[in-house]
C-alpha positions in Angstrom: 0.0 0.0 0.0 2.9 2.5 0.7 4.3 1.1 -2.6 1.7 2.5 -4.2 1.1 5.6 -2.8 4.8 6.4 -3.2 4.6 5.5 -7.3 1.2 7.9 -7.4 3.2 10.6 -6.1 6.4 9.9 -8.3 3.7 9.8 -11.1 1.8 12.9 -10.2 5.2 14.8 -9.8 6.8 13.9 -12.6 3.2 14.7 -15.0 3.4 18.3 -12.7 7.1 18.9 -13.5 6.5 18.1 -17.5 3.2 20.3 -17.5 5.7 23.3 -16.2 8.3 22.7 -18.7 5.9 22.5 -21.6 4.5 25.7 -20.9 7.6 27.3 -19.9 9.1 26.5 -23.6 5.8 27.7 -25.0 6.4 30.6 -23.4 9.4 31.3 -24.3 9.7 30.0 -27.9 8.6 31.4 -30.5 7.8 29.1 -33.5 9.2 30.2 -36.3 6.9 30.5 -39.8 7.4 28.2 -42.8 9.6 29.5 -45.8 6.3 30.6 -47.8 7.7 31.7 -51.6 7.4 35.3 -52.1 4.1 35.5 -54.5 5.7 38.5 -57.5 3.0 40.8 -58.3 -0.5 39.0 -59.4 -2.9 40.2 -61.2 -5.3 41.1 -58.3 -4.2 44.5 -56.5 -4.8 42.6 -53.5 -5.8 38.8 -52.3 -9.8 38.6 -51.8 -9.6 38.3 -47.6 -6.9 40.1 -45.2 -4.1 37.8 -45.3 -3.9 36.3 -41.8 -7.8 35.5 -42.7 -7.0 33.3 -45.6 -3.8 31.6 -43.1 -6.1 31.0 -40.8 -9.7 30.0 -43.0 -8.6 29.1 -46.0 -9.7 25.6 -46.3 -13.2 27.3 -44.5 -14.0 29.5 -47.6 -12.8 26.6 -50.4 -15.2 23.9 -48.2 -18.2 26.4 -48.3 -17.0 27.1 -52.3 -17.3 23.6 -52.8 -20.6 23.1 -51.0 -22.4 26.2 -52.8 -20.7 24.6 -56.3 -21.6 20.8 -56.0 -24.3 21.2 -53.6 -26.6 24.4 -54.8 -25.0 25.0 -58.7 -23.6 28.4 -57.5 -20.3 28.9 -58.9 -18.7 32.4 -58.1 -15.0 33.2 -58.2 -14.1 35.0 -55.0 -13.0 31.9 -53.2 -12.6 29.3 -55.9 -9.7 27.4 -56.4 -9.2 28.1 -59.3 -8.8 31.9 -59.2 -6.4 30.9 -56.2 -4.4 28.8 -58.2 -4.4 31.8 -60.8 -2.9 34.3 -58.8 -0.8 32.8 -56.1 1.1 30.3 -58.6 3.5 31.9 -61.1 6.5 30.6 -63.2 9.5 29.9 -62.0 13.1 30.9 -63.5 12.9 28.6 -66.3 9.3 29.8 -67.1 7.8 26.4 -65.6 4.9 26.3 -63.2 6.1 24.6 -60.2 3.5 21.1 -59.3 2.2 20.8 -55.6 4.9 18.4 -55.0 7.5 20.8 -55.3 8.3 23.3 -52.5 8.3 26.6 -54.7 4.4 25.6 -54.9 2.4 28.5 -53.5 0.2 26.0 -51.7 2.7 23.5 -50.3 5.0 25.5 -48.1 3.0 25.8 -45.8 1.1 22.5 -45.9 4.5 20.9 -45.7 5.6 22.9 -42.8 2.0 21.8 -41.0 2.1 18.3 -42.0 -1.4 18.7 -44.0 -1.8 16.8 -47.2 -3.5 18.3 -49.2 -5.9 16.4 -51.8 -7.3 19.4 -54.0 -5.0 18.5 -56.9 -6.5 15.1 -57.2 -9.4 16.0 -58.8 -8.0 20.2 -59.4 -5.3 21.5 -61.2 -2.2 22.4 -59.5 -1.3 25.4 -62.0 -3.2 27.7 -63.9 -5.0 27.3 -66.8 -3.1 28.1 -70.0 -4.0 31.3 -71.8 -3.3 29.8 -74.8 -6.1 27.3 -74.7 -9.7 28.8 -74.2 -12.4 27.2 -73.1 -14.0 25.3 -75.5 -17.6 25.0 -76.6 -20.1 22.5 -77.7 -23.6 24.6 -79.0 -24.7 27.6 -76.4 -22.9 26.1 -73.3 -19.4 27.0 -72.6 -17.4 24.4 -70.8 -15.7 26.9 -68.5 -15.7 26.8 -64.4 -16.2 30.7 -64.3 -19.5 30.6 -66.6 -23.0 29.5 -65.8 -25.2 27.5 -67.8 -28.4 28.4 -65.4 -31.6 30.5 -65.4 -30.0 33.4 -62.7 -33.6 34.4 -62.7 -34.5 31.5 -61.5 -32.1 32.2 -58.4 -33.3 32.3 -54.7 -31.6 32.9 -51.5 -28.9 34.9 -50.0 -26.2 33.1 -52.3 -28.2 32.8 -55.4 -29.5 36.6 -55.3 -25.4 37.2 -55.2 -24.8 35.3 -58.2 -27.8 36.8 -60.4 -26.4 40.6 -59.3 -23.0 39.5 -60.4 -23.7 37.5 -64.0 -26.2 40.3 -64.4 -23.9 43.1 -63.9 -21.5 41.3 -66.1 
């Protein structure tokens, strides 16, 4: 019985003593951030949220992107992969777009740094789309992601009102 009281102690000291040291080096170090490539000048003036937003809730706004697409037919821009993919990768030196498995890949310094795997680029493209090869077209419907083939008058809620204001002001 002593025995044991004696290892409960040992047990609860030594789980005190590692709770202190853990958030002593919290404390005092400071984590340093991942080696992100600097993005050259895109053709946005600036990125569509703040930029500790889209750290922080990226994968929030392409989830509810994906949703509104797959879910409701709403396709929009402002957080689509796509138009991410458009401005944050760019050519390297040799005029070649880096692939998400390479570390000058917008996307993948940080999700390497964070241990995240990323599985957009399964089913996505990892680069932009070529300006040399426009969308092509079969009748009246364009096969393009940034084009609608639906009735925006036909539209309701919060999201669809959005998307009627902005194909009709297009």
């Amino acid at each position: 019985m002593n025995l044991t009281i004696h290892r409960l102690r040992s047990i609860a000291i030594a789980v005190g003593g590692l709770t202190l040291l853990s958030q002593s080096l919290a404390v005092k170090g400071d984590v340093p951030y991942p080696d992100i490539p600097q993005v050259p000048k895109t053709k946005a003036e600036q990125c569509v949220e703040p930029t500790e937003v889209m750290r922080r809730s990226h994968m929030e706004f392409i989830l509810h992107q994906r949703d509104e697409t797959m879910h409701r037919g709403i396709r929009t821009e402002k957080h689509s992969l796509k138009e991410c993919i458009s401005c944050h990768v760019n050519p390297g030196p040799d005029g070649q777009y880096p692939r998400v498995s390479s570390d000058q890949h917008f996307c993948a310094a940080c999700h390497t740094y964070t241990s995240v795997t990323i599985d957009c680029f399964q089913c996505h493209s990892d680069i932009p789309e070529q300006p040399e090869s426009p969308p092509t077209t079969s009748g009246n419907q364009t096969e393009s992601h940034s084009e609608t083939s639906m009735d925006v008058n036909a539209l309701t809620g919060s999201a669809g009102e959005r998307l009627a204001a902005e194909v009709k002001a297009k």
